[in-house]
C-alpha positions in Angstrom: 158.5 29.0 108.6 154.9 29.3 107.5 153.9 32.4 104.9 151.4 33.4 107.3 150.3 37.5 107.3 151.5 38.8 110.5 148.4 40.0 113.2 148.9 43.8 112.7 148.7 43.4 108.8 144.5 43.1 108.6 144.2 45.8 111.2 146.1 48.4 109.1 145.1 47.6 105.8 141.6 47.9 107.5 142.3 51.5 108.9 144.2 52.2 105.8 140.8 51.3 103.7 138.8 53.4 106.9 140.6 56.5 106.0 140.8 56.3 102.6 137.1 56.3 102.4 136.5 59.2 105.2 138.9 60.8 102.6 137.2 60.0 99.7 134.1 61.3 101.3 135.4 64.6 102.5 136.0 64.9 99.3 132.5 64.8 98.0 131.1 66.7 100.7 133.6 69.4 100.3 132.6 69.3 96.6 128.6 69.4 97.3 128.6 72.1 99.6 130.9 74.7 97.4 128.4 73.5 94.8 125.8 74.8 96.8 127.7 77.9 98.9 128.1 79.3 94.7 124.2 78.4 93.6 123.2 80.2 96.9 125.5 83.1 96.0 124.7 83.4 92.5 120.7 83.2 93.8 121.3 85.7 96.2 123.0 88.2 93.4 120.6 87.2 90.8 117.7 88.8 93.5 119.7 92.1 94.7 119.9 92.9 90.7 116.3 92.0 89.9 115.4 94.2 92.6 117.6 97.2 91.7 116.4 96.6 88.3 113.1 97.2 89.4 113.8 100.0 91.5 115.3 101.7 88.4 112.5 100.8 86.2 110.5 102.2 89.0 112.1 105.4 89.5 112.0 106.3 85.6 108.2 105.4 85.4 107.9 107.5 88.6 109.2 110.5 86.6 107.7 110.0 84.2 104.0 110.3 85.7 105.2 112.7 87.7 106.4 114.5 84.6 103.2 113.8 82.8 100.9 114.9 85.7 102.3 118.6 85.8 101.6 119.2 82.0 98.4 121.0 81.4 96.6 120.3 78.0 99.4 121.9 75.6 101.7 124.0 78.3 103.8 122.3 80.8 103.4 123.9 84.1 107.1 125.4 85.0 106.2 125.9 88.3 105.6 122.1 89.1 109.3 121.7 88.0 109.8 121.4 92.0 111.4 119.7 94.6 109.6 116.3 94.3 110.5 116.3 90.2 113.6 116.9 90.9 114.0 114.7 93.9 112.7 111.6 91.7 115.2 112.7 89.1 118.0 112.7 91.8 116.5 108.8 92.9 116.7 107.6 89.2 120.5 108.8 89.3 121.3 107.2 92.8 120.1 103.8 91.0 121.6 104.1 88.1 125.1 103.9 90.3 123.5 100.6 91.4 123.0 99.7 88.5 126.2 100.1 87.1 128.0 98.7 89.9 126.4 95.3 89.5 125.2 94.5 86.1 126.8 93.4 82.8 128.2 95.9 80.4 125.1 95.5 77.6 122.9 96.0 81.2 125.3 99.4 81.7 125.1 100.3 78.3 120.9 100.4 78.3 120.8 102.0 81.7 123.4 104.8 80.6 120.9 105.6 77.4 118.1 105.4 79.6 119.1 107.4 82.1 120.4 110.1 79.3 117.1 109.9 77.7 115.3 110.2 81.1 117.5 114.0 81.7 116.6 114.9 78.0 112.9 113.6 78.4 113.0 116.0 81.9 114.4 118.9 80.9 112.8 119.2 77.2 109.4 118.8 79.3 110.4 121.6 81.8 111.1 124.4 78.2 109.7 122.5 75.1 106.1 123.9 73.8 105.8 122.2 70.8 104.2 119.4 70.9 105.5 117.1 68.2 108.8 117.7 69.8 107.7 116.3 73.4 106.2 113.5 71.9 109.2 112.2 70.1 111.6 113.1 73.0 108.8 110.6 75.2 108.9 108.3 72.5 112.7 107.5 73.1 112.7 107.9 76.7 110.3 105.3 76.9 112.1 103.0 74.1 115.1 103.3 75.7 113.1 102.2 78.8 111.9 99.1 77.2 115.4 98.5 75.7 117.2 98.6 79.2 114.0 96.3 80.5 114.9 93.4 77.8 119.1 93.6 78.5 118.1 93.1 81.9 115.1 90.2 81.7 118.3 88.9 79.1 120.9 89.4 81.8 118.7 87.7 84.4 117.5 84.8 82.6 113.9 85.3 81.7 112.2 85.8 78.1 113.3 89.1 77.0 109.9 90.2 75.5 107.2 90.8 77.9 103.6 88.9 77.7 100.6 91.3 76.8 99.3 91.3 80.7 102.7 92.2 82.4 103.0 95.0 79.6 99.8 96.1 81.0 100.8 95.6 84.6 104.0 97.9 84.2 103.0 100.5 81.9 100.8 101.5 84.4 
C-alpha cells in the first residue's frame, strides 16, 4: 500500500481554506460597516444638537432684542409686553425641552440657569424701573447665556471660548 492522500482530501481542505477566508472576511466587513453605521450615527446626533443648540441660543437673543426694542430711554413700555414677547418666551421654553432631552447633564445644567435667567431677565423688564437693577438682571441673563454657549461648544467638540469675529457675529 502506498501513503498516498486520497483525491477528495485537496478538494476539501481547499473549500475548507475557501470558507475559512469568506469567513474571516465577513468578519471584517461586518466590523467596518458597524464602525461606520455608529460614526454616521454619532455625526447625525452631533448635528440635530448643534442645531437645537442654535435654535436655543437663537430664541434667547431673540428675546432679548425683542425685550430690548420695547424699552423707551428709562421706562419699559408695559404695553409692548404682548403676544410676540410672550410668544418668543413660550419658543425659548419649547427648546429648552429639546434641549434637555438630548444633551449632557453640564449641557442641562447651563440651559436650566439660562433659561431661569431668561424668565427673570423677562419679567424684571416687564415691572423693574430702576435702572441699575435691569442692568445687573441683563448682565446674568447674558452670562448665563455665554455659560450654556461654552458647555455646549465643550459638549460638541469645539474650543469652548469664541474668537473675537464670531463674538461679533452672534452678539448681534
Amino acid at each position: 500500500m502506498s501513503n498516498s492522500i486520497p483525491w477528495w482530501g485537496v478538494p476539501i481542505v481547499a473549500g475548507l481554506f475557501a470558507l475559512a477566508g469568506v469567513f474571516v472576511s465577513q468578519l471584517f466587513t461586518y466590523r467596518i460597516e458597524k464602525v461606520r453605521t455608529h460614526r454616521e450615527e454619532q455625526k447625525w446626533w452631533r448635528e440635530e444638537k448643534q442645531k437645537t443648540y442654535l435654535r436655543f441660543l437663537s430664541a434667547t437673543k431673540q428675546l432679548e432684542q425683542q425685550i430690548i426694542k420695547k424699552q423707551d430711554g428709562d421706562k419699559f413700555d408695559s404695553r409692548g409686553w404682548g403676544e410676540d414677547t410672550k410668544e418668543l418666551l413660550r419658543s425659548v421654553m419649547e427648546v429648552f425641552d429639546e434641549v434637555n432631552f438630548i444633551s449632557t447633564d453640564d449641557v442641562c445644567d447651563a440651559a436650566t440657569s439660562c433659561l431661569a435667567t431668561t424668565e427673570l431677565f423677562a419679567t424684571t423688564w416687564a415691572r423693574e424701573t430702576d435702572r441699575e437693577t435691569m442692568k445687573e438682571v441683563r448682565r446674568r441673563f447674558q452670562a448665563a447665556r455665554k455659560m450654556f454657549m461654552m458647555k455646549a461648544r465643550m459638549e460638541l467638540g469645539l474650543e469652548p471660548e469664541l474668537s473675537q469675529e464670531v463674538q461679533r457675529i452672534v452678539s448681534k
